[in-house]
PAGURO-269550 format. One line per 10 residues: number of its first residue (from 1); their letters; for each residue y, x, z of N, C-alpha, C, CB. Coordinates in steps of 0.2 Angstrom, whole numbers, plus 5000, padded with zeros to 4 digits. Each point is the difference from the previous one (the first is absolute). Glycine has a CB too. Layout:
BEGIN
NUM) A) Y,X,Z,Y,X,Z,Y,X,Z,Y,X,Z | ...
REM end
This chain:
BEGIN
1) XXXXXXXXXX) 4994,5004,5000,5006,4996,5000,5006,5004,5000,4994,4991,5006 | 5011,5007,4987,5008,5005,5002,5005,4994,5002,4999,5012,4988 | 5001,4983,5014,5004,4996,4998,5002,4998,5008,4996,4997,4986 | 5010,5003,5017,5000,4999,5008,4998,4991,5003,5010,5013,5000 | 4986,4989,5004,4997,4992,5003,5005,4997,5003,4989,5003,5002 | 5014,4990,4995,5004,4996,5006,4995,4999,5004,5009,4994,4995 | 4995,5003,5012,4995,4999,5004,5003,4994,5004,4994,5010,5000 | 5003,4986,4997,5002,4992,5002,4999,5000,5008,4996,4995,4988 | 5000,5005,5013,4998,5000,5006,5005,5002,5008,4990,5001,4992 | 5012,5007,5005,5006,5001,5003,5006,4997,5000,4994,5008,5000
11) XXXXXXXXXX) 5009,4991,4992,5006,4995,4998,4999,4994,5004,5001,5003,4988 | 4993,4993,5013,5001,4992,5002,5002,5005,5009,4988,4988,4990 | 5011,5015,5010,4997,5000,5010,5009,5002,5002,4982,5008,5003 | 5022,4997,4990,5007,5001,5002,5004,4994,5000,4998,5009,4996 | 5001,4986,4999,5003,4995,4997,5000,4993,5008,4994,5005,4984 | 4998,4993,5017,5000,4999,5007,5004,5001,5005,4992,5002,4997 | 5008,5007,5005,5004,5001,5005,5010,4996,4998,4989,5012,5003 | 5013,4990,4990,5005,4997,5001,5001,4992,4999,5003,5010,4996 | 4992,4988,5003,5000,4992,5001,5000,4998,5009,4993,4999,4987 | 5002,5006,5016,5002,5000,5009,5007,5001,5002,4989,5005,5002
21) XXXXXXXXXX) 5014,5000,4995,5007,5002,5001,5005,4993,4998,4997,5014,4997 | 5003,4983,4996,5003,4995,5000,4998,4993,5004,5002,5006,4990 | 4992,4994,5011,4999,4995,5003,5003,4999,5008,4989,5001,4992 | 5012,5007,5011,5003,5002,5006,5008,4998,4999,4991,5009,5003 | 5013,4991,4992,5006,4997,5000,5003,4992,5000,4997,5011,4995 | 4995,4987,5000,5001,4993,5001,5000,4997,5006,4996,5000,4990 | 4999,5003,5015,4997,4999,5005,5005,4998,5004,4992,5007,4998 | 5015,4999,5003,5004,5001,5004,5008,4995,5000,4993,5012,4998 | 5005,4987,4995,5004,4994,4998,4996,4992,5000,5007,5010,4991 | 4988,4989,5013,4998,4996,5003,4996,4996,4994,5008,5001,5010
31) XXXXXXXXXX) 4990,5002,4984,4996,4999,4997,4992,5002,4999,5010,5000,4997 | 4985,4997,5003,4994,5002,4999,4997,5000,4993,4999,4996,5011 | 5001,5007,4985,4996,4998,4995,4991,4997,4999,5010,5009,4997 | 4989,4986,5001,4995,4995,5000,4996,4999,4994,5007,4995,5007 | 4986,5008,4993,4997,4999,4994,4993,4994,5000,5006,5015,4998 | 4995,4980,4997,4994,4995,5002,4994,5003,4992,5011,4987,5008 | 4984,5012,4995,4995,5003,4996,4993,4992,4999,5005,5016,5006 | 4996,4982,4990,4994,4995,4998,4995,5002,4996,5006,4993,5002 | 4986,5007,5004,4995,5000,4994,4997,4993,5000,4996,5012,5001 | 5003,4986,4994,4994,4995,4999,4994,5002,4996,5008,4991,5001
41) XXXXXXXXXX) 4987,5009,5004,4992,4999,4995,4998,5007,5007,5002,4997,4980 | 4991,5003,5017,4999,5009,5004,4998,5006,4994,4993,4995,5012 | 5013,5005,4985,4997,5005,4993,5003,5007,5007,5004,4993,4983 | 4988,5013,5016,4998,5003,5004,5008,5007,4999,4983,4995,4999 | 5018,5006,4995,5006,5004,4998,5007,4997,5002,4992,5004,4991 | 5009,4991,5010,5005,4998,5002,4999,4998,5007,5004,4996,4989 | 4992,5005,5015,5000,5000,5007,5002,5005,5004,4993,4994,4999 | 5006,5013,4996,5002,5006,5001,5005,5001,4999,4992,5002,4998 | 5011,4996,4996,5007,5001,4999,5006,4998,5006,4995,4997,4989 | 5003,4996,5012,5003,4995,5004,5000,5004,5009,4995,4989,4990
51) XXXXXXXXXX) 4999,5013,5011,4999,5003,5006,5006,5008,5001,4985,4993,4998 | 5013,5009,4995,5003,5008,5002,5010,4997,5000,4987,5010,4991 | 5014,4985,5006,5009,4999,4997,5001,4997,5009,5001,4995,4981 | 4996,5001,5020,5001,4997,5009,5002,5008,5003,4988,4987,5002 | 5006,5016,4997,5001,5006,5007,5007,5003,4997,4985,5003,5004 | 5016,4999,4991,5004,5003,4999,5008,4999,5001,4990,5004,4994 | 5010,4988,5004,5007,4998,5001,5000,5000,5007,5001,4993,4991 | 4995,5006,5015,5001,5000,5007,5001,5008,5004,4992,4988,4998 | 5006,5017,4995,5000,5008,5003,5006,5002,4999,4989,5002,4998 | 5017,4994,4995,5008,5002,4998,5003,4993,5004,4999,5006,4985
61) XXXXXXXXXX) 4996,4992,5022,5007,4996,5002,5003,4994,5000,4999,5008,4998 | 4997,4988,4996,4999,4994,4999,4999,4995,5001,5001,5005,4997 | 4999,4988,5003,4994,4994,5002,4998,5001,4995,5004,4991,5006 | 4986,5005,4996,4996,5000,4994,4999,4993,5001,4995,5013,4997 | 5005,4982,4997,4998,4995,5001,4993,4996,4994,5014,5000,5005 | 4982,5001,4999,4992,5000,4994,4999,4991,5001,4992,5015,5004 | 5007,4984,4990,4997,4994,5000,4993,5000,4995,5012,4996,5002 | 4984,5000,5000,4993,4999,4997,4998,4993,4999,4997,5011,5005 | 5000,4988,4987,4997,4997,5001,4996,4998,4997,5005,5000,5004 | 4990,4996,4994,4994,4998,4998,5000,5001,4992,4999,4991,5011
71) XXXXXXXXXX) 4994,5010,4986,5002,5000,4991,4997,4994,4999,5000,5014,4996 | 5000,4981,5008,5002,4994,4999,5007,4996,4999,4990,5001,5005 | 5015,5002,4998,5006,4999,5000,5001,4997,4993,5004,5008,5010 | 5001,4988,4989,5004,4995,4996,5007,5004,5000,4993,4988,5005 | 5008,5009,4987,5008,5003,5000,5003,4999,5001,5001,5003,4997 | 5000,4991,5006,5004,4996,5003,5002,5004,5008,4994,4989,4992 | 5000,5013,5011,4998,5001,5007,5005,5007,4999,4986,4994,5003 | 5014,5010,4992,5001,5008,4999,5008,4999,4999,4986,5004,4993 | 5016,4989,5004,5007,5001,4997,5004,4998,5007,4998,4998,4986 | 4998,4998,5019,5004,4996,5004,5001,5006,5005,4995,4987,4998
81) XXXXXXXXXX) 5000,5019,5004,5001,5005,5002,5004,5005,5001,4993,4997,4998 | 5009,5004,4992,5005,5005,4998,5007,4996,5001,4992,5007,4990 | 5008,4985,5009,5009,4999,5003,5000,5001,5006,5003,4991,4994 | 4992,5008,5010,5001,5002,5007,5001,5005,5004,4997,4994,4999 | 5003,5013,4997,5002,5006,4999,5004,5002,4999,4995,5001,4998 | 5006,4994,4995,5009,4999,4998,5004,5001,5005,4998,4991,4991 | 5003,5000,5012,5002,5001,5005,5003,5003,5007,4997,4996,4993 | 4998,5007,5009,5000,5004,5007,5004,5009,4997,4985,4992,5006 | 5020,5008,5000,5007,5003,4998,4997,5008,5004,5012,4988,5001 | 4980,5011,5002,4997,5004,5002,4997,5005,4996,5000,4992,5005
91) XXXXXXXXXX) 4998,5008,4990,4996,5001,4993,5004,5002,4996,4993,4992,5001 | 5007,5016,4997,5005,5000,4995,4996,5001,4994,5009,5004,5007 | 4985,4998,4993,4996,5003,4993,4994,4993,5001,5001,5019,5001 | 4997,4981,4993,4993,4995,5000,4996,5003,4996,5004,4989,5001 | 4990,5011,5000,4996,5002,4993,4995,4997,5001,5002,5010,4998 | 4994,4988,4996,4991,4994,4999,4999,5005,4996,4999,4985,4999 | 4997,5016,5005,4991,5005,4999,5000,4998,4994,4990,5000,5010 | 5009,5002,4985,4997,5002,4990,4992,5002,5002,5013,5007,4994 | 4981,4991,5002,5000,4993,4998,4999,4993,5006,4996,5007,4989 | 5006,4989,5007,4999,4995,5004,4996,4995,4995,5010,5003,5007
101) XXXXXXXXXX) 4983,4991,4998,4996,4998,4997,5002,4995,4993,4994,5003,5011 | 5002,4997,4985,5002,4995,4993,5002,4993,5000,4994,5006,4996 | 5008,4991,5011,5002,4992,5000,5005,5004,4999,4994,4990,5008 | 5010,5013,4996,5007,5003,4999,5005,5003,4996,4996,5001,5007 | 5009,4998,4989,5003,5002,4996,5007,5005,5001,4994,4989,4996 | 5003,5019,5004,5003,5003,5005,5006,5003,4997,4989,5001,5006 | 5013,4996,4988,5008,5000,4997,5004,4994,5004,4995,5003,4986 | 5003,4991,5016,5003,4996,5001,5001,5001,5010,4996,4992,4987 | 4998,5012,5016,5002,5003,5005,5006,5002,5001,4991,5003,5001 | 5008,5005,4995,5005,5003,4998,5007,4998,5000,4992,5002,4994
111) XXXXXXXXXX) 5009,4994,5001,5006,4996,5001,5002,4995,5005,4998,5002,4992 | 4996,4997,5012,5006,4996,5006,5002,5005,5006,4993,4987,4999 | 5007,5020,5000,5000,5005,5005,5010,5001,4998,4983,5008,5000 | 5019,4992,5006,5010,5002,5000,4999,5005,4996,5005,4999,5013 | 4998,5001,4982,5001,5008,4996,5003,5004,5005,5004,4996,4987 | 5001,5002,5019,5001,5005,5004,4996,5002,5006,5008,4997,4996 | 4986,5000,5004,4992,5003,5004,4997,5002,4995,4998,4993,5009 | 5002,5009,4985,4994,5002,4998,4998,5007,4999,5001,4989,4997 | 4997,5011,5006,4999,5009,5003,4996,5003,4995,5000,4999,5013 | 4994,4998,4982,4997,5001,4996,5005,4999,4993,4989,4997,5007
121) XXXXXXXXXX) 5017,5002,4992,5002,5003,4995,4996,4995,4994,5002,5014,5005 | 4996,4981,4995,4997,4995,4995,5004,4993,4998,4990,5005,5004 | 5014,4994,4999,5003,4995,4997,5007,5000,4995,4993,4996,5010 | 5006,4999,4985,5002,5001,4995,5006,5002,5003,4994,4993,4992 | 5012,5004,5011,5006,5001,5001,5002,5008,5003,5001,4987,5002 | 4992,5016,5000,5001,5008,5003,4999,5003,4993,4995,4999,5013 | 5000,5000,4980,4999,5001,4997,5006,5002,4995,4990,4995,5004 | 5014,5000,4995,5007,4999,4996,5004,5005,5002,5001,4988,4999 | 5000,5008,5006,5006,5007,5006,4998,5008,5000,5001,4989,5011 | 4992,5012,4987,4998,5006,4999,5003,5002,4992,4989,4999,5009
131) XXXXXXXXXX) 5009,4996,4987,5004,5002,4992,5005,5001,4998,4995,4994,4998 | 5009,5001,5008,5007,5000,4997,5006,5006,5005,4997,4984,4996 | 4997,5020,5007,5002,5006,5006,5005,4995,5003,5000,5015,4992 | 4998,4980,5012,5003,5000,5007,4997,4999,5005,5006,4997,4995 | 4995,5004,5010,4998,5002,5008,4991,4994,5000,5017,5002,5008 | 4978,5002,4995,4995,4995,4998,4993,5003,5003,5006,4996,4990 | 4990,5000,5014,4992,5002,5004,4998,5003,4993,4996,4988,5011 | 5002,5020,4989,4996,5001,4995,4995,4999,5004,5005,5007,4992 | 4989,4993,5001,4991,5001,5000,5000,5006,5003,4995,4993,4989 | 5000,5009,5017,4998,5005,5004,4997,5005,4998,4999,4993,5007
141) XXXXXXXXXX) 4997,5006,4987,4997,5006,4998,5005,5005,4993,4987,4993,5005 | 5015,5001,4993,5007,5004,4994,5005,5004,5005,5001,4988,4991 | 5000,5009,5015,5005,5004,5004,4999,5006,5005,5004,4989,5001 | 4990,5010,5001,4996,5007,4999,4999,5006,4996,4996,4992,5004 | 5003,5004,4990,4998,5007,4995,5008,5001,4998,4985,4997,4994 | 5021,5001,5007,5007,5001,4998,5003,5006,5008,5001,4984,4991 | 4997,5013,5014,5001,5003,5007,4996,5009,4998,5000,4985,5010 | 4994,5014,4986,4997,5005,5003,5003,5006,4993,4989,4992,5009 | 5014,5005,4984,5002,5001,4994,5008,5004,5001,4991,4988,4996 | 5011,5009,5008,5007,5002,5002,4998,5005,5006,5007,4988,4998
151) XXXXXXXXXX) 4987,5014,5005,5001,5005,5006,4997,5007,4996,4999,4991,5011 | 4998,5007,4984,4997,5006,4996,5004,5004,4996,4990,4993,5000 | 5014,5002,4995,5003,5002,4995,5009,4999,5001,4988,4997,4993 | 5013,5002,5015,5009,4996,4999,5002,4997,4995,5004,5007,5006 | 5003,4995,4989,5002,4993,4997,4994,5001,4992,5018,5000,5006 | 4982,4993,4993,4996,4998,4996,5004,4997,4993,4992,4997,5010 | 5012,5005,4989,5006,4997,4995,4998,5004,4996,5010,4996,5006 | 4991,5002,4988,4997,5001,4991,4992,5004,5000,5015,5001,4995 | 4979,4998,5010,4995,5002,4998,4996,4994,4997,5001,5009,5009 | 4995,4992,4986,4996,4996,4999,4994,4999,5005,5005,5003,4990
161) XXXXXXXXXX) 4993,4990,5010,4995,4999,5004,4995,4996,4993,5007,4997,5015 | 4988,5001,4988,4994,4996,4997,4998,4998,5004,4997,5003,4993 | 5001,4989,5009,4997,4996,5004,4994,4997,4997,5010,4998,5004 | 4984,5002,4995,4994,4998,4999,4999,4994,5004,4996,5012,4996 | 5005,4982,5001,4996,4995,5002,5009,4995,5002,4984,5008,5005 | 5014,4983,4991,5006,4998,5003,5000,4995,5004,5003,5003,4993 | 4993,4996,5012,4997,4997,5007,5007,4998,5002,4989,5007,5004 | 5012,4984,4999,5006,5001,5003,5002,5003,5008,4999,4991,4991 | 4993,5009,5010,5001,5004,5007,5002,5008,5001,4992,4993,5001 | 5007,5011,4991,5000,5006,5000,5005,5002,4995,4989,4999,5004
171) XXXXXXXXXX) 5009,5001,4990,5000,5002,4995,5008,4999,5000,4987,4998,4995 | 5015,4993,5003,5006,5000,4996,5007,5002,5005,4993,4991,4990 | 5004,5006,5019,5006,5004,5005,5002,5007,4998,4995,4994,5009 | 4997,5009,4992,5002,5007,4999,5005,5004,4994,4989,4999,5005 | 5012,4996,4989,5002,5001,4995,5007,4999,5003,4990,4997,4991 | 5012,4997,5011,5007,4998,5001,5002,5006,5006,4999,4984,4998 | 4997,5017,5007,5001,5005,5005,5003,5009,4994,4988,4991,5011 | 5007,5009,4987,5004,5007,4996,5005,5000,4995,4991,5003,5002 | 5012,4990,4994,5006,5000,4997,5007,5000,5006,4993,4994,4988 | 5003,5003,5017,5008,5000,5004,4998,5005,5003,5005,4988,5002
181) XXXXXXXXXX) 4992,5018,4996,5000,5009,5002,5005,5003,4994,4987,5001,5005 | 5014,4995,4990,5001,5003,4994,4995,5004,4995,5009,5000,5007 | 4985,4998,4996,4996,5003,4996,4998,4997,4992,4996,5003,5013 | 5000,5001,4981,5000,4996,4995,4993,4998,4999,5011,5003,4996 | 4987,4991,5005,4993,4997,5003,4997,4997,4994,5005,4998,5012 | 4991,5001,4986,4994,4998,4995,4994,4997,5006,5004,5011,4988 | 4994,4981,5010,4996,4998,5003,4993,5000,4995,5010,4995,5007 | 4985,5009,4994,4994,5000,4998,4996,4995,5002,5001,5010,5000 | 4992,4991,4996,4995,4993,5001,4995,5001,4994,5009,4990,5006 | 4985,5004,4996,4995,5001,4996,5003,4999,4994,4993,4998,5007
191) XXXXXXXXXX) 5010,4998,4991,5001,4998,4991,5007,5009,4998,4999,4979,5002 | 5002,5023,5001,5003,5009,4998,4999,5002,4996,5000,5004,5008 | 5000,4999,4987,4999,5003,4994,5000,5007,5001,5005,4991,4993 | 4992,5013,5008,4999,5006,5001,5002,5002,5007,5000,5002,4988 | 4995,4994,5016,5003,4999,5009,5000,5010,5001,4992,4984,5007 | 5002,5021,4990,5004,5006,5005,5002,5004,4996,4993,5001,5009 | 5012,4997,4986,5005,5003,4998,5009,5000,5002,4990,4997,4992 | 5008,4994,5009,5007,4997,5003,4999,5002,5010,5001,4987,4987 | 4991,5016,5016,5003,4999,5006,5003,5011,4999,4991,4986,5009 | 5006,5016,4986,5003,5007,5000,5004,5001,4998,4994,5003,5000
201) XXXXXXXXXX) 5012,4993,5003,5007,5003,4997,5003,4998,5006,5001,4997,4986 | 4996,5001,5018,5005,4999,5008,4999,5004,5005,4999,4991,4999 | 5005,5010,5005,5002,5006,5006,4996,4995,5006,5013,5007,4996 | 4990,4988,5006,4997,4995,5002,4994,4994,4996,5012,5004,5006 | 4982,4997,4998,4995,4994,4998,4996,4999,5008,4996,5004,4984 | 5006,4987,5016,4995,4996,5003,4998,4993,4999,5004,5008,5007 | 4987,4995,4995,4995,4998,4997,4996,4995,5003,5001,5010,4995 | 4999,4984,5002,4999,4993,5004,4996,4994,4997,5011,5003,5004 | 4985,5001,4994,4994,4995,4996,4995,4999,5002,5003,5004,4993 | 4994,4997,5011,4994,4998,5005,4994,5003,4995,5005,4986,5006
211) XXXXXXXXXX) 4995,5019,4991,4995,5003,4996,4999,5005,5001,5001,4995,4994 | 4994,5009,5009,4997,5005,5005,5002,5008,4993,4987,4989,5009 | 5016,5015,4993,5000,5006,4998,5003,5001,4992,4990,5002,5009 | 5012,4992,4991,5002,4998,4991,5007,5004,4998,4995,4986,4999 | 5007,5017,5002,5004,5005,5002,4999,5006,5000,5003,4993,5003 | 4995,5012,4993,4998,5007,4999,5006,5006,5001,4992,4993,4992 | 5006,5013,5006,5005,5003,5002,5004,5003,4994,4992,5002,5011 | 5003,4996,4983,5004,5001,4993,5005,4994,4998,4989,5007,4995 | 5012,4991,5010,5004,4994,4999,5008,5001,5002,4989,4993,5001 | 5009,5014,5005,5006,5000,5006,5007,5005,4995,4989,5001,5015
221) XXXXXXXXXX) 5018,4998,4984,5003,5005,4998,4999,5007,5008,5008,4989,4990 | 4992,5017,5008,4998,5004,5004,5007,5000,5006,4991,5007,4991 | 5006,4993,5014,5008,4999,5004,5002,4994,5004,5005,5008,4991 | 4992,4987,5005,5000,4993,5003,4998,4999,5005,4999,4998,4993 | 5005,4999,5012,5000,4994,5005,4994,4993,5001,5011,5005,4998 | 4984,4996,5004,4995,4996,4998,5001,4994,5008,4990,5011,4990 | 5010,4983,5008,4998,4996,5006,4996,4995,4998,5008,5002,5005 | 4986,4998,4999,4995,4995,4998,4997,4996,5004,4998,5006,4995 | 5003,4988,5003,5001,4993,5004,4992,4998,5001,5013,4996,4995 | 4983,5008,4999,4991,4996,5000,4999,5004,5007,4994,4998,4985
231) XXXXXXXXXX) 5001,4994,5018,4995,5000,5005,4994,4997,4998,5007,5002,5009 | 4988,5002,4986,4995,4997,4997,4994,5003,5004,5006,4997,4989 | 4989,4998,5013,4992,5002,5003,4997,5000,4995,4999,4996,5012 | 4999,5013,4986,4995,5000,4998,4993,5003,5001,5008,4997,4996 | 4984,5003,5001,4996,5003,5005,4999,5009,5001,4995,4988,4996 | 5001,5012,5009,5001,5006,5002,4993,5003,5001,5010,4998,5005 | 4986,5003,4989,4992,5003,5003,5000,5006,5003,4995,4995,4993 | 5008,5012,5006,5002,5001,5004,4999,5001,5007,5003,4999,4991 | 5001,4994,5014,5002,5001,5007,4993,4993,5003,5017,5005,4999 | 4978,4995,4994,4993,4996,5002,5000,4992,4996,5000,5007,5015
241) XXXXXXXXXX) 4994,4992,4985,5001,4993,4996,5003,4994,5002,4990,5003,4998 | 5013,4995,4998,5005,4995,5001,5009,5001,5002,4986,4995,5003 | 5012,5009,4996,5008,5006,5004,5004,4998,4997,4996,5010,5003 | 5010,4987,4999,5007,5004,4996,5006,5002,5002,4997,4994,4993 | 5006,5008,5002,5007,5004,5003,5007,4996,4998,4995,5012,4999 | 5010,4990,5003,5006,4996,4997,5002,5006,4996,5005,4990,5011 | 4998,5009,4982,5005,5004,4996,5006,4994,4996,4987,5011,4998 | 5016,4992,4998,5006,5000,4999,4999,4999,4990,5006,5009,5013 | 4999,4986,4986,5000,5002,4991,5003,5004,4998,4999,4993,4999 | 5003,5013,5004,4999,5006,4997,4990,5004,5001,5017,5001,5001
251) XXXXXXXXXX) 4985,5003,4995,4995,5006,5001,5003,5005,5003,4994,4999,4990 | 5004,5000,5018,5006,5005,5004,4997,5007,4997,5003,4992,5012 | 4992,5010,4989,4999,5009,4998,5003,5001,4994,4990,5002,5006 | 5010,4997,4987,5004,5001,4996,5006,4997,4998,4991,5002,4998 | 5012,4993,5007,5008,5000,4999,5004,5006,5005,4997,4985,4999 | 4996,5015,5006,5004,5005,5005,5003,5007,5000,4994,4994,5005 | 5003,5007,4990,4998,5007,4996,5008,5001,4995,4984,4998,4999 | 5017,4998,4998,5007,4998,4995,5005,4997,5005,4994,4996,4989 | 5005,5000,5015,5006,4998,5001,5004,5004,5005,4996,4988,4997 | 5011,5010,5005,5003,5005,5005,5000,4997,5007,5008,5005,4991
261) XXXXXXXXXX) 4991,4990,5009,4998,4996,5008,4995,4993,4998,5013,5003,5008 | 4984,4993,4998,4994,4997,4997,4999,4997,5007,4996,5007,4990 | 5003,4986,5010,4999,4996,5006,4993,5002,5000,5010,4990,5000 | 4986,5009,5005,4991,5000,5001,5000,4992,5000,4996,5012,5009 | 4996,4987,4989,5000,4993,5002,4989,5002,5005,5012,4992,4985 | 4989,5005,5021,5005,4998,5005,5006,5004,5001,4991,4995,5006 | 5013,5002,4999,5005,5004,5003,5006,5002,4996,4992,5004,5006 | 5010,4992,4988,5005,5002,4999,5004,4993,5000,4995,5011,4994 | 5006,4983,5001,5006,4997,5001,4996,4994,5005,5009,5003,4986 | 4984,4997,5015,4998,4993,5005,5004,5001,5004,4989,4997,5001
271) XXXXXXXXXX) 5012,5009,5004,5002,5001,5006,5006,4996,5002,4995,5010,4999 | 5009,4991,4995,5006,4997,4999,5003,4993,4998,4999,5011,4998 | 4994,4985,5001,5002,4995,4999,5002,4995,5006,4993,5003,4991 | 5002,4997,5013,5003,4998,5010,5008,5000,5000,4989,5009,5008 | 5011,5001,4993,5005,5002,5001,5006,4997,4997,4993,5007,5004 | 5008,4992,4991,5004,4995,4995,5001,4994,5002,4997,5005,4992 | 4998,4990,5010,5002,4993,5002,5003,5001,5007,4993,4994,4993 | 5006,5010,5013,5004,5002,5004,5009,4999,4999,4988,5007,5003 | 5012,4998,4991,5005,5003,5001,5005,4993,4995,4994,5016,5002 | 5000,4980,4996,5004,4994,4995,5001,4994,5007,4992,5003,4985
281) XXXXXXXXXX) 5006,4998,5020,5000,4995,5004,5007,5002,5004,4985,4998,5000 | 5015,5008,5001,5007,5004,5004,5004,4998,4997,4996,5010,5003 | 5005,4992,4990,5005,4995,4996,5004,4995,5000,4994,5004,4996 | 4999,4991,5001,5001,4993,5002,5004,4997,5005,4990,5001,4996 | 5010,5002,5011,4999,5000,5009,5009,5001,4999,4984,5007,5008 | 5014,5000,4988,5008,5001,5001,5006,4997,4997,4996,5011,5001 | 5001,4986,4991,5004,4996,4997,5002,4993,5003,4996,5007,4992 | 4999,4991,5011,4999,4991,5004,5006,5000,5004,4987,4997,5003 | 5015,5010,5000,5004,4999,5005,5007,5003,5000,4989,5000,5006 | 5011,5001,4987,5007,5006,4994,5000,5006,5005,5010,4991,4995
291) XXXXXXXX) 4984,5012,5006,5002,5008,5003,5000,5004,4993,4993,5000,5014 | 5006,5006,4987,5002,5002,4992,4991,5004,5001,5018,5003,4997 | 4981,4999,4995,4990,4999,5002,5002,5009,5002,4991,4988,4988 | 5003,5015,5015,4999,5006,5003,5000,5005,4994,4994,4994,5011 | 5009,5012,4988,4998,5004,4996,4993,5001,4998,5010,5003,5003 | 4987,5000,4992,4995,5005,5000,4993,4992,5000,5007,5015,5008 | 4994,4980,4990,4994,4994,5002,5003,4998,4993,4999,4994,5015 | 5006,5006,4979,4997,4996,4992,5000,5006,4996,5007,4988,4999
REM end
């Protein structure tokens, strides 16, 4: 490997601490910031999720407010929930667990969440306000790989990026996230016409396609900035039958070799996902109440 490793892991645990520090400000000004977290169903991966985001809002300082409930629930039952979230002056971030079961129509969730709770960065009015570069909940994992993109490289103004994949979770934030860097951004995807041609002309590429290693190292311009958003399981004979490991859509050993820094997967932008809706909830907390939002948290 020539290419220097971010390390997500340490970024989110720094990022963290300044979200404790702001959260200590708010504190003082008799603010608590309030994060409400709903699963419904027992999808085994989102219990995890749910479990690790509680402890950690409660470790920066925060309320953690968990709701649960049956993947029987009704959406009716789910929407009467999220106004009542709405309401409570308690609550400054909301989020519903992704996925949620198929009675549920989790666009119209979505939308009944306060564009100004919504800490996940998914609803349309946060979406726009992100287009039209005004003040706005980004998506956690775009604001991650932009936090960790700015600590690697500082100013980002006229580099070329490449974004692989236009997911509205991922893909096309990230895109809006790096023109209001000044960067000059091209959004990739399957239908691309000579996809590793067009990602070898960028200083910046991140890669968001949910496709295990598709991303080679003859693809990387040499010197590039690689962040890789894939967390695909695949198998591992190797570490015994039935085994597997988590990797990334790149081919990390041969991207790592070309590029000039390179997120790992694990450990490189997950870590930072958490730590992002923290720092989106701080926000929120501080805008509910016109304090001004905390440096070093968008």
């Amino acid at each position: 490997m020539s290419g220097l490793l971010i390390d997500g892991k340490g970024f989110a645990s720094g990022l963290r601490d300044r979200v404790g520090l702001a959260v200590s400000g708010l504190s003082a000004a008799g603010i608590v910031p309030g994060l409400a977290v709903v699963l419904v169903g027992e999808d085994p991966a989102s219990q995890v999720y749910v479990r690790s985001k509680g402890r950690q809002t409660v470790e920066a300082g925060m309320r953690s407010f968990e709701h649960r409930l049956p993947d029987t629930c009704s959406q009716t039952e789910l929407l009467a929930l999220v106004a009542q979230l709405n309401a409570d002056a308690s609550v400054h971030g909301i989020l519903v667990q992704l996925p949620l079961p198929a009675q549920i129509d989790a666009a119209a969730v979505i939308e009944a969440i306060d564009p100004a709770k919504d800490v996940d960065g998914f609803h349309p009015v946060n979406a726009g306000r992100l287009a039209t570069g005004q003040d706005a909940l980004v998506p956690c994992t775009p604001l991650g790989c932009l936090l960790m993109l700015r600590d690697q490289l500082g100013d980002l103004s006229g580099l070329e990026a490449v974004v692989i994949g236009r997911s509205n979770i991922v893909g096309k934030p990230m895109a809006q996230l790096l023109l209001r860097e000044s960067c000059t951004v091209t959004v990739a995807h399957s239908r691309t016409r000579d996809l590793p041609g067009t990602v070898r002309r960028a200083d910046i590429v991140v890669a968001a396609v949910g496709r295990p290693r598709m991303v080679t190292g003859d693809w990387i311009k040499p010197g590039a900035t690689v962040i890789d958003v894939g967390i695909n399981r695949v198998p591992a004979p190797d570490k015994g039958e039935g085994a597997t490991r988590l990797v990334g859509d790149c081919d990390f050993d041969s991207c790592a070799a070309v590029a000039g820094a390179i997120t790992p997967v694990p450990g490189g932008v997950g870590p930072m996902t958490i730590a992002c809706l923290l720092a989106n909830t701080v926000v929120a907390a501080a805008r509910a109440h016109g304090q001004p939002v905390p440096d070093g948290l968008t």
